[in-house]
LONUBA-794978 format. One record per atom (N, C-alpha, C, CB): residue in one letter; chain; atom name; y, x, z. Coordinates in pm, whole numbers. Glycine has a CB too. Layout:
! LONUBA-794978
  sevex  seti  kolti       y       x       z
      A     A     CA       Y       X       Z
...
! end
This chain:
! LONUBA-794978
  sevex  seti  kolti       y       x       z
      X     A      N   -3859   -5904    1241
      X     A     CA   -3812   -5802    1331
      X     A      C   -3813   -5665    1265
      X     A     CB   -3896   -5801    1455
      X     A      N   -3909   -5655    1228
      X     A     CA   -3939   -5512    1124
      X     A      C   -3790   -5466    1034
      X     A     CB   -4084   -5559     982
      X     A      N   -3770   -5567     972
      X     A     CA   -3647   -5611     883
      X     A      C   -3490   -5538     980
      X     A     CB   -3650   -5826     873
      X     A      N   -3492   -5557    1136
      X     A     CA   -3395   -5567    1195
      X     A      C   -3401   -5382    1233
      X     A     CB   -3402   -5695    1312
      X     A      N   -3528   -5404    1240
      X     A     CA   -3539   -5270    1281
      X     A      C   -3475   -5150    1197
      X     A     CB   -3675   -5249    1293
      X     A      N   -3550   -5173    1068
      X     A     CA   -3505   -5102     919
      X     A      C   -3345   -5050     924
      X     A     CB   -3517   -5231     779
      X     A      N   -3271   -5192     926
      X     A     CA   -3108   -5184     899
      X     A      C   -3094   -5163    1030
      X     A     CB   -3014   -5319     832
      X     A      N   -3110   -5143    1184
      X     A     CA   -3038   -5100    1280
      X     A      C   -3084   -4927    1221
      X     A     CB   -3083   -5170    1451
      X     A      N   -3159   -4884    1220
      X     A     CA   -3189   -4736    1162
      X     A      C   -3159   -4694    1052
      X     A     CB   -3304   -4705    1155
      X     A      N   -3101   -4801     969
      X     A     CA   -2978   -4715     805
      X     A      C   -2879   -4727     885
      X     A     CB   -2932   -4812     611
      X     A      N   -2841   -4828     950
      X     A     CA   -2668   -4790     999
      X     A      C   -2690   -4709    1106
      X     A     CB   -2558   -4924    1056
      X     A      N   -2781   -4658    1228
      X     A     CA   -2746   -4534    1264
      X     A      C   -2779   -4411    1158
      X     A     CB   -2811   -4515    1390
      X     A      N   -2880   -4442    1073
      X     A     CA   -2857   -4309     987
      X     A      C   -2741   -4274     908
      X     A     CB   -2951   -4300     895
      X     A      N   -2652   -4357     889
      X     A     CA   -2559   -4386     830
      X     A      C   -2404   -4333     910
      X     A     CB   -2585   -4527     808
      X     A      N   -2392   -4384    1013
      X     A     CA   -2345   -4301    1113
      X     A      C   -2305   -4154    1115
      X     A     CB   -2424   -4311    1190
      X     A      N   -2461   -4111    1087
      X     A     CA   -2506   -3969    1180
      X     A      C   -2452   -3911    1061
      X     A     CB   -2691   -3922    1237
      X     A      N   -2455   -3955     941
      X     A     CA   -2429   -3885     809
      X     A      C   -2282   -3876     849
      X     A     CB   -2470   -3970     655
      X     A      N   -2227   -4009     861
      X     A     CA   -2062   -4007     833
      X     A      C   -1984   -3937     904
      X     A     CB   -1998   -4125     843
      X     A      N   -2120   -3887    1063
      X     A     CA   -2032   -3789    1182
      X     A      C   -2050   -3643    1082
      X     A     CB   -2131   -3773    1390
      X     A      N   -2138   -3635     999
      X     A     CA   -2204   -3531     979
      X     A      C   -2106   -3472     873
      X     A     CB   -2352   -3555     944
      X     A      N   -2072   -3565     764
      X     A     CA   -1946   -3541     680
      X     A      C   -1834   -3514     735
      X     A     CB   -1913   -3637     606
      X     A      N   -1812   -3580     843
      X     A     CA   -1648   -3549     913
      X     A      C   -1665   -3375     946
      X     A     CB   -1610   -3664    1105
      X     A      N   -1751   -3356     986
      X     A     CA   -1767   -3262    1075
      X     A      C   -1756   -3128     957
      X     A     CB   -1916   -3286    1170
      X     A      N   -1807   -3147     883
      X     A     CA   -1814   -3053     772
      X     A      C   -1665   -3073     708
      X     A     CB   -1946   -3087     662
      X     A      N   -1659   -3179     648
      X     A     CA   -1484   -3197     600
      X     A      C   -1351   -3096     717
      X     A     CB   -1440   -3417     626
      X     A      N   -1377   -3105     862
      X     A     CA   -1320   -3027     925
      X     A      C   -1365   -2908     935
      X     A     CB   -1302   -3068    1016
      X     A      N   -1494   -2858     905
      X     A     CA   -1534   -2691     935
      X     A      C   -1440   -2674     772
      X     A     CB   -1768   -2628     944
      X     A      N   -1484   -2743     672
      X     A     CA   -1417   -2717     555
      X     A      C   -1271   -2685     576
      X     A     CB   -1432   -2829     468
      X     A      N   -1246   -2776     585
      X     A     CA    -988   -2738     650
      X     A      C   -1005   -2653     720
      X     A     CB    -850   -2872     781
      X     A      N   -1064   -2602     804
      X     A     CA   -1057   -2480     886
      X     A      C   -1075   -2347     884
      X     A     CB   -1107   -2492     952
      X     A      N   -1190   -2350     716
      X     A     CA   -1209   -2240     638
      X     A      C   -1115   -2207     540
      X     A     CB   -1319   -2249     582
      X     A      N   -1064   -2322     482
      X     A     CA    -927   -2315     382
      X     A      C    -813   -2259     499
      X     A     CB    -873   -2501     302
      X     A      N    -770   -2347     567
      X     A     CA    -667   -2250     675
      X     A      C    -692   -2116     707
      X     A     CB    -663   -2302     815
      X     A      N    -809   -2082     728
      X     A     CA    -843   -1914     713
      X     A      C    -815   -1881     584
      X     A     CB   -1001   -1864     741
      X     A      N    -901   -1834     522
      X     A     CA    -852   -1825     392
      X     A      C    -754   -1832     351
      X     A     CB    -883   -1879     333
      X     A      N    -640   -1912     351
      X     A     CA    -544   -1890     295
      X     A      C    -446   -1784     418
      X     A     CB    -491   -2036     244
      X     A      N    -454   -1782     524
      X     A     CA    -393   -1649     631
      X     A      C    -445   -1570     576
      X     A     CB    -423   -1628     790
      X     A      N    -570   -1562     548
      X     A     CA    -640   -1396     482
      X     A      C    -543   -1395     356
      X     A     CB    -853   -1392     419
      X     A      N    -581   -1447     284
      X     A     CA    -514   -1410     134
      X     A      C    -343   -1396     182
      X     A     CB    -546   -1567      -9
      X     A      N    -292   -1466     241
      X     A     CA    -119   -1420     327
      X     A      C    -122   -1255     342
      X     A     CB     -97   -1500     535
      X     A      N    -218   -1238     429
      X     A     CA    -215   -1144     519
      X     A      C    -223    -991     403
      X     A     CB    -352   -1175     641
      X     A      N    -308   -1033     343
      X     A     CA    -367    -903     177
      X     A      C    -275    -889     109
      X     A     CB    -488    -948      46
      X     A      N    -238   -1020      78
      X     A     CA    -100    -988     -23
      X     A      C      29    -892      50
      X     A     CB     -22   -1156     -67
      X     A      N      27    -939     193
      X     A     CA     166    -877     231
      X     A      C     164    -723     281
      X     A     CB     232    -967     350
      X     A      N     -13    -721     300
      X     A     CA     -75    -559     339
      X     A      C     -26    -468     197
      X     A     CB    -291    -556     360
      X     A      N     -61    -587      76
      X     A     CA     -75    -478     -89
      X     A      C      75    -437    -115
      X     A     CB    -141    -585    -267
      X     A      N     184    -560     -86
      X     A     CA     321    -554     -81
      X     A      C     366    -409      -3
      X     A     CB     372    -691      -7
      X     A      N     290    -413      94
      X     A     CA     361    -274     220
      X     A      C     294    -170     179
      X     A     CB     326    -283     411
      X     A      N     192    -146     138
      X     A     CA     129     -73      53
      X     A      C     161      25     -90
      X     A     CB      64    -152      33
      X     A      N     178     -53    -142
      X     A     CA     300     -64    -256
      X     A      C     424      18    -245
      X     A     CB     357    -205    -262
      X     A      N     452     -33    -180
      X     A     CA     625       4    -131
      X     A      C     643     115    -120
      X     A     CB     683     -40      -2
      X     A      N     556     173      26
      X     A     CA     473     327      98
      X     A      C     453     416     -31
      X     A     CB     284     296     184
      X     A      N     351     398    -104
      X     A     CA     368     500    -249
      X     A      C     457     507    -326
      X     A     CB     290     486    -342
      X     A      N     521     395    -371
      X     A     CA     692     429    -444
      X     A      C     776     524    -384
      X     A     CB     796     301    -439
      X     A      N     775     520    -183
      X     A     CA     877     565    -121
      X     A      C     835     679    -121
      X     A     CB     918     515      -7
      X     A      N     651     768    -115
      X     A     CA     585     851    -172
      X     A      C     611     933    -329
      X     A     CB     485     785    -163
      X     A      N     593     855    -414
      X     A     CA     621     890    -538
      X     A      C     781     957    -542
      X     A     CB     599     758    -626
      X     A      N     855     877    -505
      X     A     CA    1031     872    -474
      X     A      C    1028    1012    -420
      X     A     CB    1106     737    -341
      X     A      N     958    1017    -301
      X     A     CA    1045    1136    -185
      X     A      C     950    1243    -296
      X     A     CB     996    1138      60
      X     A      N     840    1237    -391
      X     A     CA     746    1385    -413
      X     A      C     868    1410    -553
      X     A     CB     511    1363    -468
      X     A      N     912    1320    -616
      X     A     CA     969    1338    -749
      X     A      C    1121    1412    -719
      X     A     CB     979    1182    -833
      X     A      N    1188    1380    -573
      X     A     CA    1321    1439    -524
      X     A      C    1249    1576    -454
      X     A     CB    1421    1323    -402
      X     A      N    1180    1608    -407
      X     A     CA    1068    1721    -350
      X     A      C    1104    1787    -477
      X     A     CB     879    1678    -316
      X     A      N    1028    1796    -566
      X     A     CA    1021    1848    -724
      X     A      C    1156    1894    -738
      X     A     CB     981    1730    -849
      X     A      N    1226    1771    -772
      X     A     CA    1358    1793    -817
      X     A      C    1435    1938    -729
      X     A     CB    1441    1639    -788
      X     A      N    1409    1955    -628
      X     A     CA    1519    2006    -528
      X     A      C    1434    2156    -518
      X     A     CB    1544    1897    -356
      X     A      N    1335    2190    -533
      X     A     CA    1259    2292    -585
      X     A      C    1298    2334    -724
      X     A     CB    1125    2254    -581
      X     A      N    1271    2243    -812
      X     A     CA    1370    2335    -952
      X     A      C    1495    2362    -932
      X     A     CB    1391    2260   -1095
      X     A      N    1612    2252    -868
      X     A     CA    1692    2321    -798
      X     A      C    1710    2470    -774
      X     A     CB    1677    2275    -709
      X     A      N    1647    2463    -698
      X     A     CA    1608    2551    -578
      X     A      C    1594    2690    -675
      X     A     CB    1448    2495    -483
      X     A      N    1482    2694    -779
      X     A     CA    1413    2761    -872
      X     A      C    1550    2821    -923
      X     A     CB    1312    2671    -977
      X     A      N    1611    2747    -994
      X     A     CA    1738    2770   -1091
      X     A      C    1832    2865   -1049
      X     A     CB    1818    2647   -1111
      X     A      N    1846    2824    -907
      X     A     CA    1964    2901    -819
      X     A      C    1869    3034    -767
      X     A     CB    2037    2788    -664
      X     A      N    1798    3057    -772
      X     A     CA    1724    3194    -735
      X     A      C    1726    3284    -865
      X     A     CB    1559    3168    -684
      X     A      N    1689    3204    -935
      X     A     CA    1646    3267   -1111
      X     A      C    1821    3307   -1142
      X     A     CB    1556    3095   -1268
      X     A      N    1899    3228   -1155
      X     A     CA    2063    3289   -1141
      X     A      C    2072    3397   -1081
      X     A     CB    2162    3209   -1065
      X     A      N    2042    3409    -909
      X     A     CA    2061    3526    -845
      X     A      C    1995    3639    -906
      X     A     CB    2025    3513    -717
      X     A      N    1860    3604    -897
      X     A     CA    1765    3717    -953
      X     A      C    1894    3811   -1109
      X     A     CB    1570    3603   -1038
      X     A      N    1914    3726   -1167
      X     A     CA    1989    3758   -1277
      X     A      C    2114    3876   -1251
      X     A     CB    2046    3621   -1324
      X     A      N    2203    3786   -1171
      X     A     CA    2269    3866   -1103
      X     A      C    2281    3989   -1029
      X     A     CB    2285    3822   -1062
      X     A      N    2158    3987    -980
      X     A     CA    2109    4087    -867
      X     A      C    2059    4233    -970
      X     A     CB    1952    4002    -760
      X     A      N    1977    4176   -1125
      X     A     CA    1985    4303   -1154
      X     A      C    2087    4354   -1218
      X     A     CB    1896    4333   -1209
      X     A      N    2180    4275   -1272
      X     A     CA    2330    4290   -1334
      X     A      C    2385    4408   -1228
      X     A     CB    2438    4123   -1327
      X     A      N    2362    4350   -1133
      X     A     CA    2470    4445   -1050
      X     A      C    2328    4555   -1017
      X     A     CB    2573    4351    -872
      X     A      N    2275    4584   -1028
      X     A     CA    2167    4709    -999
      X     A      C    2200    4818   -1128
      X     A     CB    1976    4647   -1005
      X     A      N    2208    4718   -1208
      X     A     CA    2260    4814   -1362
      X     A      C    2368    4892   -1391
      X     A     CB    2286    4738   -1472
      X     A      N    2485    4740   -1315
      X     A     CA    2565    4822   -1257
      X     A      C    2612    4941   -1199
      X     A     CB    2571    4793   -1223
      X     A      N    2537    4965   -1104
      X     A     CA    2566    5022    -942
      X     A      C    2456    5149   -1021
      X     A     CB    2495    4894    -749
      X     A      N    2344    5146   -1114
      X     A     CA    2282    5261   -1176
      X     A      C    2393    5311   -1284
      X     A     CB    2131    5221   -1246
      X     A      N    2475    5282   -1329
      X     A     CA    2534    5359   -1405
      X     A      C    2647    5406   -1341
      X     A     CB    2555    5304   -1517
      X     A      N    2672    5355   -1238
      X     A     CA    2766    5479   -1160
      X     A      C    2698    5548   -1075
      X     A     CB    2886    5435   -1074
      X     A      N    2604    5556   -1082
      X     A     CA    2492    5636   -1004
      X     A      C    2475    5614    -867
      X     A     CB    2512    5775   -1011
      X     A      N    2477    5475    -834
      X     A     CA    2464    5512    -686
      X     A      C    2321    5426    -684
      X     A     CB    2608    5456    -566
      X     A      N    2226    5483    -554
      X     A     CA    2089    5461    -549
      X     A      C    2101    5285    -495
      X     A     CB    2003    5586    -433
      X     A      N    1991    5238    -554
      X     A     CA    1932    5087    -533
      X     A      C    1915    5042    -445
      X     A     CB    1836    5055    -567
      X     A      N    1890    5141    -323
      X     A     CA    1809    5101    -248
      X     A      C    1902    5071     -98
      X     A     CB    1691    5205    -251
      X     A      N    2004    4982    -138
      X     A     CA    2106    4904     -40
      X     A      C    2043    4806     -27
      X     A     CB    2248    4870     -77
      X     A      N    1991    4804     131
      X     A     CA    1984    4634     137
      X     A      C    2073    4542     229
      X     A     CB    1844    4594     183
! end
């Protein structure tokens, strides 16, 4: 009887293990299914991320651009402006037209 006893208590221990493996084998797939949404989710955050500073970088480098622009066409006037002051002093008439 002892004998019967033994092997009815390996095959429920045996059992309890094999519920015990399932159970883990599924917490396991369920952590990989996370995991891999997380890692989805990071990559497509770093992607949009990404993008946002190029369109950053983009709009500060046309910013720049449109300021020297900007610079060039003043620095012209400026030019101009005393041309004609030099002008307008050698026929003597005063500067101070605004």
């Amino acid at each position: 009887m002892n004998l019967m006893k033994q092997e009815k208590k390996l095959e429920n221990d045996e059992d309890e293990a094999s519920e015990d493996l399932l159970k883990l084998y599924e917490e396991m797939a369920a952590l990989q299914s996370r995991l891999a949404l997380a890692a989805g989710r990071l990559s497509r955050i770093r992607k949009i991320r990404n993008r946002i500073k190029e369109k950053h970088s983009e709009a500060t480098r046309r910013g720049l651009q449109e300021v020297d622009q900007q610079d060039a066409i003043l620095s012209g006037l400026d030019v101009h402006e005393d041309a004609l002051l030099r002008d307008l002093q050698v026929d003597h008439v005063p500067n101070n037209i605004d």
